[in-house]
PQR file of N, CA, C, O and H, with PARSE charges and radii, in Angstrom:
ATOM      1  N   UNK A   1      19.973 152.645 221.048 -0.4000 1.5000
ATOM      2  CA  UNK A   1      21.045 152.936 221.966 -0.0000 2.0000
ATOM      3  C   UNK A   1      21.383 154.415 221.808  0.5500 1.7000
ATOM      4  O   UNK A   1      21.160 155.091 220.804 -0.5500 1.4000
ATOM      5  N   UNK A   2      21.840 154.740 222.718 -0.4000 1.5000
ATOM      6  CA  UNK A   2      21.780 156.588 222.801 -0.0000 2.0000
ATOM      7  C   UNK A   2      22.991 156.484 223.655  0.5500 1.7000
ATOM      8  O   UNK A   2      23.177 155.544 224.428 -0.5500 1.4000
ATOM      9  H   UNK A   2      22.021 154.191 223.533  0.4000 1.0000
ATOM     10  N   UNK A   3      24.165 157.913 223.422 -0.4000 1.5000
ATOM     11  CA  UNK A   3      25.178 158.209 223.913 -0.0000 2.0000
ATOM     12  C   UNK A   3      24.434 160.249 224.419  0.5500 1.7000
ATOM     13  O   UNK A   3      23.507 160.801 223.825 -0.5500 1.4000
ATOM     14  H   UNK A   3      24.014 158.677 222.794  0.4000 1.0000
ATOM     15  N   UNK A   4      25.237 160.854 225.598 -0.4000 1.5000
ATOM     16  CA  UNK A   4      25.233 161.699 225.991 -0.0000 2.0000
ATOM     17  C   UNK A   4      26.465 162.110 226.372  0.5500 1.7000
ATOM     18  O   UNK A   4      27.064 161.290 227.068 -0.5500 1.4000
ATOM     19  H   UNK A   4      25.990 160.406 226.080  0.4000 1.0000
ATOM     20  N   UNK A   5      27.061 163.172 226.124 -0.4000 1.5000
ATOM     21  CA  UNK A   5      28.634 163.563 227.080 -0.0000 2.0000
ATOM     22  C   UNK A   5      27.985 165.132 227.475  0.5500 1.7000
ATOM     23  O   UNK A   5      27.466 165.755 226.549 -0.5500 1.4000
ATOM     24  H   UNK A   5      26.575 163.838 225.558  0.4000 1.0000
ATOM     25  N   UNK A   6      28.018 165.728 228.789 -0.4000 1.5000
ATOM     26  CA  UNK A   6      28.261 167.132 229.048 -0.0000 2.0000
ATOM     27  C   UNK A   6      29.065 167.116 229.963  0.5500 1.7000
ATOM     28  O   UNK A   6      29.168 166.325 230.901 -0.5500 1.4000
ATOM     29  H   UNK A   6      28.439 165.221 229.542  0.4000 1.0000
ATOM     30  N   UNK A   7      29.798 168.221 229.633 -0.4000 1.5000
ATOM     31  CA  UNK A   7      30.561 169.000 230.442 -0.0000 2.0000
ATOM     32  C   UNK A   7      30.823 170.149 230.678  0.5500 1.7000
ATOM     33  O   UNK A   7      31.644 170.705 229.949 -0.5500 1.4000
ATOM     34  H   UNK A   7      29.714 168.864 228.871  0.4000 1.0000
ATOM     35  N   UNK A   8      30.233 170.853 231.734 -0.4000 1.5000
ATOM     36  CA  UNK A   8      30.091 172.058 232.177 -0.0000 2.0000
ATOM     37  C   UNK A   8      31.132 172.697 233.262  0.5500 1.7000
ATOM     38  O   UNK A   8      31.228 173.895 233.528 -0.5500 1.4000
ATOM     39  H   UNK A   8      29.565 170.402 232.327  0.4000 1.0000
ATOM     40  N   UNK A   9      31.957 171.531 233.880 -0.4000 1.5000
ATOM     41  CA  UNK A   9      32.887 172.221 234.740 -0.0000 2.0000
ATOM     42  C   UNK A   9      34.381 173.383 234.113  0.5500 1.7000
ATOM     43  O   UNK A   9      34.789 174.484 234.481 -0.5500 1.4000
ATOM     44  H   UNK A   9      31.878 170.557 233.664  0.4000 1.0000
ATOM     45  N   UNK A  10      34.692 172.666 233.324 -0.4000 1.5000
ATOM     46  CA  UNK A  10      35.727 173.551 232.874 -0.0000 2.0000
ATOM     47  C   UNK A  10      35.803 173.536 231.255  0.5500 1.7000
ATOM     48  O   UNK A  10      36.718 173.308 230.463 -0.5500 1.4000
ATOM     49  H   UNK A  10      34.360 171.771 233.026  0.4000 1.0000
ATOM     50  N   UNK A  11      34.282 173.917 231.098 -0.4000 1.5000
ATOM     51  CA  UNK A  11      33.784 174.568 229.928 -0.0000 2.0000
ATOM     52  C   UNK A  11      32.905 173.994 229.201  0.5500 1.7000
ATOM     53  O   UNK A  11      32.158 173.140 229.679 -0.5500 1.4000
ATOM     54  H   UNK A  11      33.539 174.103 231.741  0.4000 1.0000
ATOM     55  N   UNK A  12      32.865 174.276 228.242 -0.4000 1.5000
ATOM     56  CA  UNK A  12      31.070 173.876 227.246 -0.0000 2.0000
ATOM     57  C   UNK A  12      31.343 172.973 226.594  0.5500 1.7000
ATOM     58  O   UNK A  12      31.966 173.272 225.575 -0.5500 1.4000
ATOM     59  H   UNK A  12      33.471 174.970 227.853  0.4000 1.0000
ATOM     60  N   UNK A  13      31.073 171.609 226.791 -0.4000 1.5000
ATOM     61  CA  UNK A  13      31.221 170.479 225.439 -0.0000 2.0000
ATOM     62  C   UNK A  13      29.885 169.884 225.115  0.5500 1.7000
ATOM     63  O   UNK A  13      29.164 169.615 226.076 -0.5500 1.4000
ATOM     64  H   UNK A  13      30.567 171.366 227.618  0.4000 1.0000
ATOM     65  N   UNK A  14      29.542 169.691 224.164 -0.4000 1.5000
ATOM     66  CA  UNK A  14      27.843 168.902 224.501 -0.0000 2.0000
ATOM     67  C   UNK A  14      28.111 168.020 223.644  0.5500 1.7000
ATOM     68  O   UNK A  14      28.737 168.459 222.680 -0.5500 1.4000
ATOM     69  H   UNK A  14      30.128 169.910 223.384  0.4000 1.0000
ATOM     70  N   UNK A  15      27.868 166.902 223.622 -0.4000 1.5000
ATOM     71  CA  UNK A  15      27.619 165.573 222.062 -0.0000 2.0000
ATOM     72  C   UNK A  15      26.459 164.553 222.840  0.5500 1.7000
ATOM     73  O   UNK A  15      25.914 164.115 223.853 -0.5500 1.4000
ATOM     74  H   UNK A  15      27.359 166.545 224.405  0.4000 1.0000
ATOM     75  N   UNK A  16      26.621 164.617 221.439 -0.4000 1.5000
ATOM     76  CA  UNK A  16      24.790 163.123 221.740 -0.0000 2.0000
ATOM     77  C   UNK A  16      24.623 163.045 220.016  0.5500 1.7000
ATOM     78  O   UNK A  16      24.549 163.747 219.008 -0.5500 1.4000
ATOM     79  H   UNK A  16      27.064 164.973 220.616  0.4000 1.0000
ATOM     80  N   UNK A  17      24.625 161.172 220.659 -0.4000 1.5000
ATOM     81  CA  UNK A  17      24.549 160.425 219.839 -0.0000 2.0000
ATOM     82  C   UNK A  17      23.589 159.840 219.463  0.5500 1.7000
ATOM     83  O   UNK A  17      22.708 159.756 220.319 -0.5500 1.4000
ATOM     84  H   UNK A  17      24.685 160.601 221.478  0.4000 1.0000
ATOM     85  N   UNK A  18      23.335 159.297 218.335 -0.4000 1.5000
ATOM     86  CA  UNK A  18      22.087 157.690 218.837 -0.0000 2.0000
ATOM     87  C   UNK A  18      22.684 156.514 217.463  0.5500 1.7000
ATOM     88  O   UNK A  18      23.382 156.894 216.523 -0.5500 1.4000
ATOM     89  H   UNK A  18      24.051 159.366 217.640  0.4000 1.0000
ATOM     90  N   UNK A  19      22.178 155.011 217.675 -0.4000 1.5000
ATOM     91  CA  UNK A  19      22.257 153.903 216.646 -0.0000 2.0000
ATOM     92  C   UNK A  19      20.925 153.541 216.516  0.5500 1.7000
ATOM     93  O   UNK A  19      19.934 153.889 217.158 -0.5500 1.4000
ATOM     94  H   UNK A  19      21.611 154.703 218.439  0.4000 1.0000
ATOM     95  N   UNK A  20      21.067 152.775 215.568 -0.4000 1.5000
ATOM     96  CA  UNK A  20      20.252 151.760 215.309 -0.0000 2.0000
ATOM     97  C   UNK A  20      20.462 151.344 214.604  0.5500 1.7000
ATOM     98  O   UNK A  20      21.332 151.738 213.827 -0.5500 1.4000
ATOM     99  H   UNK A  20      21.872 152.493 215.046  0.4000 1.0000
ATOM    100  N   UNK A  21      19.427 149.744 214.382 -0.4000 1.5000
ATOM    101  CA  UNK A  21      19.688 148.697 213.339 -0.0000 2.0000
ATOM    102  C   UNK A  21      18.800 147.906 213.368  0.5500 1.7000
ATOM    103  O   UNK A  21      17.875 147.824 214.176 -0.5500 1.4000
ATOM    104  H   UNK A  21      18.720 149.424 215.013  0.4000 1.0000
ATOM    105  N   UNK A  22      19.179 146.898 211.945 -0.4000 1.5000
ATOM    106  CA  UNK A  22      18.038 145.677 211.872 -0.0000 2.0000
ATOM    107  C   UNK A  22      19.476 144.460 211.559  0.5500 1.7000
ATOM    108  O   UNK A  22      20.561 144.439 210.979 -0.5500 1.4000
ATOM    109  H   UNK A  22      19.931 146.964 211.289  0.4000 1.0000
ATOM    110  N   UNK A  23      18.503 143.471 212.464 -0.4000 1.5000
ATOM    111  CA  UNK A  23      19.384 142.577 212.249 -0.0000 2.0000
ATOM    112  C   UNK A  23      18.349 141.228 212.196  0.5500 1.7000
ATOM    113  O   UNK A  23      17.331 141.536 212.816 -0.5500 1.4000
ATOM    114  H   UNK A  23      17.622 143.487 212.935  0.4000 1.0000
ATOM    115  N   UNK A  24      18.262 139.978 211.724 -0.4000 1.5000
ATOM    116  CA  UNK A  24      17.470 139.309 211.749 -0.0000 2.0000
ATOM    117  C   UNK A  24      18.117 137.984 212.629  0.5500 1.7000
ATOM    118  O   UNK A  24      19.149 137.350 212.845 -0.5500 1.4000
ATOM    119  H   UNK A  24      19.089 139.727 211.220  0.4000 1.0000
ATOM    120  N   UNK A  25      16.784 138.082 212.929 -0.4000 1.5000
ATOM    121  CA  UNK A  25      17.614 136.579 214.733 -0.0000 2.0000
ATOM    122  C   UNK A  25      16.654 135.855 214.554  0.5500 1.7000
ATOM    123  O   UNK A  25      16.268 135.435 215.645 -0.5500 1.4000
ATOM    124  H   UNK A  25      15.945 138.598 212.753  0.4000 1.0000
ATOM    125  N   UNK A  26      15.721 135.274 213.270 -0.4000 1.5000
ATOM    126  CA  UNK A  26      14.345 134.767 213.511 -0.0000 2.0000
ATOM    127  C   UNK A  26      13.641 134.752 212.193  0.5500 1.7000
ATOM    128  O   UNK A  26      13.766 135.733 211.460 -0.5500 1.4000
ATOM    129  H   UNK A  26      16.034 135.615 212.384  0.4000 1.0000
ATOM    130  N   UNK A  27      12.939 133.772 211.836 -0.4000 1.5000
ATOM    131  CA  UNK A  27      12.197 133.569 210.686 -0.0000 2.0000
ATOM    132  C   UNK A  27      10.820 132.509 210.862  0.5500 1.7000
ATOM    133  O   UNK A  27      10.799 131.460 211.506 -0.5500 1.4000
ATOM    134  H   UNK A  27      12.838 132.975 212.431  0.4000 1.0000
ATOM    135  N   UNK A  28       9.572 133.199 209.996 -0.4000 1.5000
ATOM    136  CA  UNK A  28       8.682 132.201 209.565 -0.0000 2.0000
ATOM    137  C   UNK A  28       8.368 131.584 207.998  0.5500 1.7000
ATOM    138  O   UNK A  28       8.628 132.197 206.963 -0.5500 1.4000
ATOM    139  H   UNK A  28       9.590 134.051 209.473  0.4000 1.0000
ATOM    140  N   UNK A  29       7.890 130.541 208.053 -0.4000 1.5000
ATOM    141  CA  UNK A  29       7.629 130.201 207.016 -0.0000 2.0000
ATOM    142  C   UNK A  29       6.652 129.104 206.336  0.5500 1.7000
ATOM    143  O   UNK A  29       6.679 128.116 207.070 -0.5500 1.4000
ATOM    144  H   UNK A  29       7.678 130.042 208.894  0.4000 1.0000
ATOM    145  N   UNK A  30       5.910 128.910 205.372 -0.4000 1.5000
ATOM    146  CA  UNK A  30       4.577 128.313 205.226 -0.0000 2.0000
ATOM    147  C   UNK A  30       4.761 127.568 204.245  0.5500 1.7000
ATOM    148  O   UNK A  30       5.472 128.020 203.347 -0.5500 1.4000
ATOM    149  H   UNK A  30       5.888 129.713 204.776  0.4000 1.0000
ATOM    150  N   UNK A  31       4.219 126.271 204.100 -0.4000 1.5000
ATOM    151  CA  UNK A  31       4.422 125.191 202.796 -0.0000 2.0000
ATOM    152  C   UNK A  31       3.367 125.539 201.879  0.5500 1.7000
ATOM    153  O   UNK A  31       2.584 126.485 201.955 -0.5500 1.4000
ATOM    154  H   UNK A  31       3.641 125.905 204.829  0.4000 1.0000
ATOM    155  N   UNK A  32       3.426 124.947 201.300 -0.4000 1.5000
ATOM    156  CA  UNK A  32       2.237 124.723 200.425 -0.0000 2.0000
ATOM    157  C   UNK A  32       0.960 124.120 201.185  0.5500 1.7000
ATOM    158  O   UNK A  32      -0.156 124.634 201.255 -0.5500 1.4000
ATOM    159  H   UNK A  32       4.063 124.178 201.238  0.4000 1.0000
ATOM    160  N   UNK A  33       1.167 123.536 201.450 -0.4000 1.5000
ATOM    161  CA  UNK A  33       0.113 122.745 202.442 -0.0000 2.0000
ATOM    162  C   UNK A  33      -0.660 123.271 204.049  0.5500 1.7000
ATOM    163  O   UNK A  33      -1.333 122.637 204.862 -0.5500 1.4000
ATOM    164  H   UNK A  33       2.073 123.119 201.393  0.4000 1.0000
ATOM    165  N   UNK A  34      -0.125 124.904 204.012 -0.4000 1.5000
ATOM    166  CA  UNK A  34      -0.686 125.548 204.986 -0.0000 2.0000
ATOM    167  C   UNK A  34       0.276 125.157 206.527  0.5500 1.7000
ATOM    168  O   UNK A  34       0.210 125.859 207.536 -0.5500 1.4000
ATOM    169  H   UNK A  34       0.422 125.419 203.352  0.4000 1.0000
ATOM    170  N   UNK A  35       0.861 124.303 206.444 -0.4000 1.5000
ATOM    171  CA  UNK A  35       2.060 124.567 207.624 -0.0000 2.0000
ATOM    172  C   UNK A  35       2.773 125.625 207.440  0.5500 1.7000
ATOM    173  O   UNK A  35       3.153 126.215 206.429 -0.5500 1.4000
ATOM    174  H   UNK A  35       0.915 123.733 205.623  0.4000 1.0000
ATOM    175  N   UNK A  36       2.992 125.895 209.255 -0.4000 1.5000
ATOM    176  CA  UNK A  36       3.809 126.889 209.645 -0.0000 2.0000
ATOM    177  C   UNK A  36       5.280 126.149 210.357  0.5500 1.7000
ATOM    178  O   UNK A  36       5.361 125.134 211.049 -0.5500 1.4000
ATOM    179  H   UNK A  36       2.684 125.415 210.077  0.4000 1.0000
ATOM    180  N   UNK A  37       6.368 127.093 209.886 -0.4000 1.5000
ATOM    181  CA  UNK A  37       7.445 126.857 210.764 -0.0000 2.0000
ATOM    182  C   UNK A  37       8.462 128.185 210.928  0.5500 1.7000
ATOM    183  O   UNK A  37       8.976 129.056 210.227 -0.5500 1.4000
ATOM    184  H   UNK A  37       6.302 127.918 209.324  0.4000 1.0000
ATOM    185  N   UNK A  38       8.417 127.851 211.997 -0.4000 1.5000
ATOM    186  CA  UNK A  38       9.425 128.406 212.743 -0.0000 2.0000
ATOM    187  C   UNK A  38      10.762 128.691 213.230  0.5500 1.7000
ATOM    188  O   UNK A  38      11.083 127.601 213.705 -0.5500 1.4000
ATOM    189  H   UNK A  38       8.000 127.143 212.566  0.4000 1.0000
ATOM    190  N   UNK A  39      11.659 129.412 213.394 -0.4000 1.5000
ATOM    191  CA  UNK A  39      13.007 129.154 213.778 -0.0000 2.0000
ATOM    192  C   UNK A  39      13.259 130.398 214.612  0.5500 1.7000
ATOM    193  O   UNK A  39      12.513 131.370 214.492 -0.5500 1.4000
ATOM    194  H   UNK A  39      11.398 130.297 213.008  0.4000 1.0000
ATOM    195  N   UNK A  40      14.557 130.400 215.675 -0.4000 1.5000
ATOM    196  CA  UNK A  40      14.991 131.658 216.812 -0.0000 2.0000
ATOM    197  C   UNK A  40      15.857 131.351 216.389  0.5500 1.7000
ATOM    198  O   UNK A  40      15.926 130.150 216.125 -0.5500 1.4000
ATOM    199  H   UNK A  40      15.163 129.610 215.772  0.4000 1.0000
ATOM    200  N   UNK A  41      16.771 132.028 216.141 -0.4000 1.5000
ATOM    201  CA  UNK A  41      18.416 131.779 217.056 -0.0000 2.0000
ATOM    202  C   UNK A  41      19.116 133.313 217.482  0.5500 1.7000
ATOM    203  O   UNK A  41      19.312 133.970 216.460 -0.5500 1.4000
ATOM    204  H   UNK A  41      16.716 133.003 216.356  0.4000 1.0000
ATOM    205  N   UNK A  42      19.426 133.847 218.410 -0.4000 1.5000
ATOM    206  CA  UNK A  42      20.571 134.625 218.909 -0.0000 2.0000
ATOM    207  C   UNK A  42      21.772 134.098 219.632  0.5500 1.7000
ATOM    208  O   UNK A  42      21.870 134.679 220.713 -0.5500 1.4000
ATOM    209  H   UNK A  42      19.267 133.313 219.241  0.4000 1.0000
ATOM    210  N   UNK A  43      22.432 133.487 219.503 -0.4000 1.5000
ATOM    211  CA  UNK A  43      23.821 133.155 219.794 -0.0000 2.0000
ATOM    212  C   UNK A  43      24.806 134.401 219.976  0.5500 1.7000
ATOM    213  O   UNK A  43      25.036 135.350 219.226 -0.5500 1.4000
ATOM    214  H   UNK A  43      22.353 133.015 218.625  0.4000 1.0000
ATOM    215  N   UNK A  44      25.275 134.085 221.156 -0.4000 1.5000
ATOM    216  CA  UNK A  44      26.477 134.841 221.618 -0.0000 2.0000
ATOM    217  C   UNK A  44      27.055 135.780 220.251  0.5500 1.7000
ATOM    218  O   UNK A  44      26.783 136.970 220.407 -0.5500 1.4000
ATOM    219  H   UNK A  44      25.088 133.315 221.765  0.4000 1.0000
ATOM    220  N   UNK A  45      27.659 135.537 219.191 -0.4000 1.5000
ATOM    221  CA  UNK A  45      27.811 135.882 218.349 -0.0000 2.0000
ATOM    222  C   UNK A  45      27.352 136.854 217.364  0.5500 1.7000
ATOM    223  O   UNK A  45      28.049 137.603 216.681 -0.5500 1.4000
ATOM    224  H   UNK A  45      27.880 134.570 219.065  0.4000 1.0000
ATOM    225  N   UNK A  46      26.201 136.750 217.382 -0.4000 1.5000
ATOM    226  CA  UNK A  46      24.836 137.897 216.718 -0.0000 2.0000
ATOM    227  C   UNK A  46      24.705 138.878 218.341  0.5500 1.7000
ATOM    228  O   UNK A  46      24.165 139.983 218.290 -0.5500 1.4000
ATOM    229  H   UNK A  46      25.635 136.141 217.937  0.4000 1.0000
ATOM    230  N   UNK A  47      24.988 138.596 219.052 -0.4000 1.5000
ATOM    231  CA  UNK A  47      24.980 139.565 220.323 -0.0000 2.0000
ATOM    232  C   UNK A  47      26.008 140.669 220.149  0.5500 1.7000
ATOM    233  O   UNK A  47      25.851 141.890 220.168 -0.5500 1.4000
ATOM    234  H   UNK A  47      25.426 137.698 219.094  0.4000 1.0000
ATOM    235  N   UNK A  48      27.016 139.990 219.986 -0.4000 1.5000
ATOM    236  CA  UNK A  48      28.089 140.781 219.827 -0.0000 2.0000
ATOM    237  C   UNK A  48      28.392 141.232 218.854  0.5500 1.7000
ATOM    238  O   UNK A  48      29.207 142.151 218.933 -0.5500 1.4000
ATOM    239  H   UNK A  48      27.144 138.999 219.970  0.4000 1.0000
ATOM    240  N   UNK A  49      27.959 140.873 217.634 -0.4000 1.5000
ATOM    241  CA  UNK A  49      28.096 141.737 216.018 -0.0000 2.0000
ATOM    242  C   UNK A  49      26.889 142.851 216.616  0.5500 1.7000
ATOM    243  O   UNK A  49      27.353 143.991 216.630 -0.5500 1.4000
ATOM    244  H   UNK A  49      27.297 140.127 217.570  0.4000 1.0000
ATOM    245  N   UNK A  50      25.783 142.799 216.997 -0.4000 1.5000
ATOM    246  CA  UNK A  50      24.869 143.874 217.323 -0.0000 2.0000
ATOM    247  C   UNK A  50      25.399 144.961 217.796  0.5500 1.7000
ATOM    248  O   UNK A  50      25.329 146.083 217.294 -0.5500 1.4000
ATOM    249  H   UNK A  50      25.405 141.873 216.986  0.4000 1.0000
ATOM    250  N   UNK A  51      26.133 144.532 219.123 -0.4000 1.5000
ATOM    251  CA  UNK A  51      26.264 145.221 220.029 -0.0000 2.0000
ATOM    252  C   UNK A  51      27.898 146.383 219.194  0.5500 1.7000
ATOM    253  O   UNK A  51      28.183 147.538 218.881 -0.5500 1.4000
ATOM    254  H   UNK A  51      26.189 143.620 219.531  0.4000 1.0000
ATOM    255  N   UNK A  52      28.325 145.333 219.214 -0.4000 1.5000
ATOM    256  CA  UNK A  52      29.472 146.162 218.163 -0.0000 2.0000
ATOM    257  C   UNK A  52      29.852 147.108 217.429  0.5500 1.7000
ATOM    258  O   UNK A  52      30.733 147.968 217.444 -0.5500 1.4000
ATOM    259  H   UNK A  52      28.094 144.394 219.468  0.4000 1.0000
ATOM    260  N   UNK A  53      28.616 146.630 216.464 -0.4000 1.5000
ATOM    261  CA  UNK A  53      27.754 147.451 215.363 -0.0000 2.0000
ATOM    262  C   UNK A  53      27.048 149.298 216.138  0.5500 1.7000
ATOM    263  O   UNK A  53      27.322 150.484 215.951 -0.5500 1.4000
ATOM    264  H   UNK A  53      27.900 145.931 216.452  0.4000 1.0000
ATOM    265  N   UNK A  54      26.212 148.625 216.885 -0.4000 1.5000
ATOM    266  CA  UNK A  54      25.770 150.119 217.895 -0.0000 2.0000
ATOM    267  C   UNK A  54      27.019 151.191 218.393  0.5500 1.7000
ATOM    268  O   UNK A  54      27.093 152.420 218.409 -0.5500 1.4000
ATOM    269  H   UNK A  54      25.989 147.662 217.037  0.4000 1.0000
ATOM    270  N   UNK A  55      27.888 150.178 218.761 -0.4000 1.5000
ATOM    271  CA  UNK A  55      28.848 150.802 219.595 -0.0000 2.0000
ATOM    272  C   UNK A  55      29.845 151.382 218.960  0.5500 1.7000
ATOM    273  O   UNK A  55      30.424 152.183 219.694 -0.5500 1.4000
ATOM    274  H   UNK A  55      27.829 149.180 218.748  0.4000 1.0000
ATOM    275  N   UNK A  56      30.473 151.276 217.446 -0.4000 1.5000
ATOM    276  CA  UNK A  56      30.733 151.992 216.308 -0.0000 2.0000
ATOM    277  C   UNK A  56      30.134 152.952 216.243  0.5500 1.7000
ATOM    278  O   UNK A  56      30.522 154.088 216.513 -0.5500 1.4000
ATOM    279  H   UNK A  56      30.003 150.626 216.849  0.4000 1.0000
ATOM    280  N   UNK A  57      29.143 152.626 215.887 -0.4000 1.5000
ATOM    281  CA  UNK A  57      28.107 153.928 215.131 -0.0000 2.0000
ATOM    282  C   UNK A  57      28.296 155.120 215.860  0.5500 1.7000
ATOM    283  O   UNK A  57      28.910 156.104 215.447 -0.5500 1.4000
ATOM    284  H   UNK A  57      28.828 151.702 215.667  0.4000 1.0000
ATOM    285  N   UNK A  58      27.702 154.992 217.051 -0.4000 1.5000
ATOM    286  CA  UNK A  58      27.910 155.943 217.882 -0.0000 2.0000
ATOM    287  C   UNK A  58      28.539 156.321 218.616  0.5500 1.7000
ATOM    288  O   UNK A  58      28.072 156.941 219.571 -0.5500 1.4000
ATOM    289  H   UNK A  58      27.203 154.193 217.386  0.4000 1.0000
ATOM    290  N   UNK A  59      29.868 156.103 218.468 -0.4000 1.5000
ATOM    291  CA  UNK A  59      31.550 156.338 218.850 -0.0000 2.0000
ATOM    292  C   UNK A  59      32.376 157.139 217.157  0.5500 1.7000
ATOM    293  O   UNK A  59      33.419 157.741 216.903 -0.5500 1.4000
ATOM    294  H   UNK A  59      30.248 155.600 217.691  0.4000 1.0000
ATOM    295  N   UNK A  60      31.654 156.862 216.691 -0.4000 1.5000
ATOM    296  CA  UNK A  60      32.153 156.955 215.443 -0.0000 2.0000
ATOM    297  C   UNK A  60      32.881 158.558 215.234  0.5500 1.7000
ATOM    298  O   UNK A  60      33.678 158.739 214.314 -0.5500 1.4000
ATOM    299  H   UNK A  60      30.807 156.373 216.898  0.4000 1.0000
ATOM    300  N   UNK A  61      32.585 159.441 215.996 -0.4000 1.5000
ATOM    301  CA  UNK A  61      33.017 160.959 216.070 -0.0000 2.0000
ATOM    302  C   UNK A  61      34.552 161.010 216.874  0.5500 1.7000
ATOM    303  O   UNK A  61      35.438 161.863 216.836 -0.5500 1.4000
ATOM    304  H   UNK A  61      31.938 159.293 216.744  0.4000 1.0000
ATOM    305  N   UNK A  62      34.475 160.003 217.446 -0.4000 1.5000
ATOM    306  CA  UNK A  62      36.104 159.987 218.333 -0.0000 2.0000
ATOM    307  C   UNK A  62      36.892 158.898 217.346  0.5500 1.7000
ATOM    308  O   UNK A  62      37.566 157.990 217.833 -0.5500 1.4000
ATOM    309  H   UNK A  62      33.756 159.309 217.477  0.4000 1.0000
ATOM    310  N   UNK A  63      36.758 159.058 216.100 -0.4000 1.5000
ATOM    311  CA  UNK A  63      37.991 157.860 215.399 -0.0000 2.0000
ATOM    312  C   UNK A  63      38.213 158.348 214.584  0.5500 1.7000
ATOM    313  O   UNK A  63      37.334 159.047 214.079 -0.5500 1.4000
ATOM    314  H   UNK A  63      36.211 159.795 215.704  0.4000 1.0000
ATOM    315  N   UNK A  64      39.601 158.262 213.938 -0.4000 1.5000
ATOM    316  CA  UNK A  64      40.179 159.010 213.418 -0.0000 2.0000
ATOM    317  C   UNK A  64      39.719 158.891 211.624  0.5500 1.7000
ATOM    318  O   UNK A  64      39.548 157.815 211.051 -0.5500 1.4000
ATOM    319  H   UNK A  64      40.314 157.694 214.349  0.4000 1.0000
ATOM    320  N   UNK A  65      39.605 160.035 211.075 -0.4000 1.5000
ATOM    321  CA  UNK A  65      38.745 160.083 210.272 -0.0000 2.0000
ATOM    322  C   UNK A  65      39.671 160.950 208.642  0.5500 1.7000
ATOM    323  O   UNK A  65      40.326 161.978 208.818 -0.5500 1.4000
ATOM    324  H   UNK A  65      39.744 160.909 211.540  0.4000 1.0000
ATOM    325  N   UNK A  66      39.609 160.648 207.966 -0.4000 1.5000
ATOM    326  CA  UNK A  66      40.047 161.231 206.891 -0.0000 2.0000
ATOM    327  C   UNK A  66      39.471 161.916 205.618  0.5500 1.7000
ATOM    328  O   UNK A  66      38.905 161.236 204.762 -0.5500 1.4000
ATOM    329  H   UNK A  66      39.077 159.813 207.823  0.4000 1.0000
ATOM    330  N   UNK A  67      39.605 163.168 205.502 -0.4000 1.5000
ATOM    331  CA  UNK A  67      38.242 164.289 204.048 -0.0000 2.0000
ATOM    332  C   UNK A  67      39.631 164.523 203.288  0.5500 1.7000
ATOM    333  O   UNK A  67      40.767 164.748 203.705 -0.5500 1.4000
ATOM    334  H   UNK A  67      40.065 163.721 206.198  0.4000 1.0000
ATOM    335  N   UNK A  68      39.199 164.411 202.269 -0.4000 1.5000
ATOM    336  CA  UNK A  68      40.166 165.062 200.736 -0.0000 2.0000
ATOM    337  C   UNK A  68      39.118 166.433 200.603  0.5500 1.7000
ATOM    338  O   UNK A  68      37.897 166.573 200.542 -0.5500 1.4000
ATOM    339  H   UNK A  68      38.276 164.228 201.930  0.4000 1.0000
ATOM    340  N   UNK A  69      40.039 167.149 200.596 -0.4000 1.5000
ATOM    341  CA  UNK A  69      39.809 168.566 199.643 -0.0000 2.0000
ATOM    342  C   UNK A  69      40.906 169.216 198.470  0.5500 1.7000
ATOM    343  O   UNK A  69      42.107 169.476 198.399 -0.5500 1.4000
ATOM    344  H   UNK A  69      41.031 167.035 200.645  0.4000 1.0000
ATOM    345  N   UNK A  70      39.576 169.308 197.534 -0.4000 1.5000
ATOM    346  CA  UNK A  70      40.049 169.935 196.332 -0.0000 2.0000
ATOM    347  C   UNK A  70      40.523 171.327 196.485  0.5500 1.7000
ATOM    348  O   UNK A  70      39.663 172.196 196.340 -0.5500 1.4000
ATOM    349  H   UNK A  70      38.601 169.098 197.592  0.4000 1.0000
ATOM    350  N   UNK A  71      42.123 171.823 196.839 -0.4000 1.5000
ATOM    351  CA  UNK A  71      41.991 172.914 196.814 -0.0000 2.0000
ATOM    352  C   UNK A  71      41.884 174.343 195.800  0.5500 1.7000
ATOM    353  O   UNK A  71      42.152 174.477 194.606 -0.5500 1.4000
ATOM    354  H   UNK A  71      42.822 171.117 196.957  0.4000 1.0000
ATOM    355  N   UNK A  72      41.517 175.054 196.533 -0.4000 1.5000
ATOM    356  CA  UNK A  72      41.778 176.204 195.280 -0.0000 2.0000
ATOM    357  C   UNK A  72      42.922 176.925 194.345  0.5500 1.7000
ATOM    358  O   UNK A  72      43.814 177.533 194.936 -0.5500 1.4000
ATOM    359  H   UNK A  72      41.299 174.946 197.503  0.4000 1.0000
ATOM    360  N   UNK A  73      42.930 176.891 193.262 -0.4000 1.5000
ATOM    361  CA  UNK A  73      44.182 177.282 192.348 -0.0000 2.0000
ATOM    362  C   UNK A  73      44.633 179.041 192.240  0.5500 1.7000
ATOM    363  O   UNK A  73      45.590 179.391 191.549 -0.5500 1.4000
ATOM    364  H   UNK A  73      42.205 176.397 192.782  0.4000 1.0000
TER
END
C-alpha cells in the first residue's frame, strides 16, 4: 500500500509513504503417513486488522508523536 500527498498550488509540500506486512490467513501440513492438509481462513476480521495495520503505518507522520531530549548543561 503506498500513500502520495503534493501540493504545488500554494506552495511546496511533498510526502510519500509506503506499508507492508505479513500476516498469515492459511496453512499446510503433512502426517506422518504422507497426507496433506489444508486450511484458508480470512474473515472479516483479519481484513480489517490488515487493513488497519497498513493504514497506521502509513499515516503514522500525522499523529501526534512524542521525543525526550537530553538537554545541554
Amino acid at each position: 500500500m503506498s500513500t502520495r500527498l503534493d501540493e504545488t498550488a500554494s506552495g511546496v509540500t511533498v510526502w510519500s509513504n509506503s506499508s507492508w506486512g505479513t500476516w498469515t490467513v492459511g496453512g499446510v501440513s503433512f502426517d506422518s503417513k504422507g497426507r496433506v492438509s489444508a486450511g484458508y481462513a480470512y474473515p472479516m476480521e483479519k481484513q480489517r486488522e490488515i487493513l488497519t495495520a497498513l493504514v497506521t503505518a502509513l499515516n503514522g507522520d500525522f499523529r501526534p508523536t512524542y521525543e525526550k531530549h537530553k538537554m545541554k548543561e
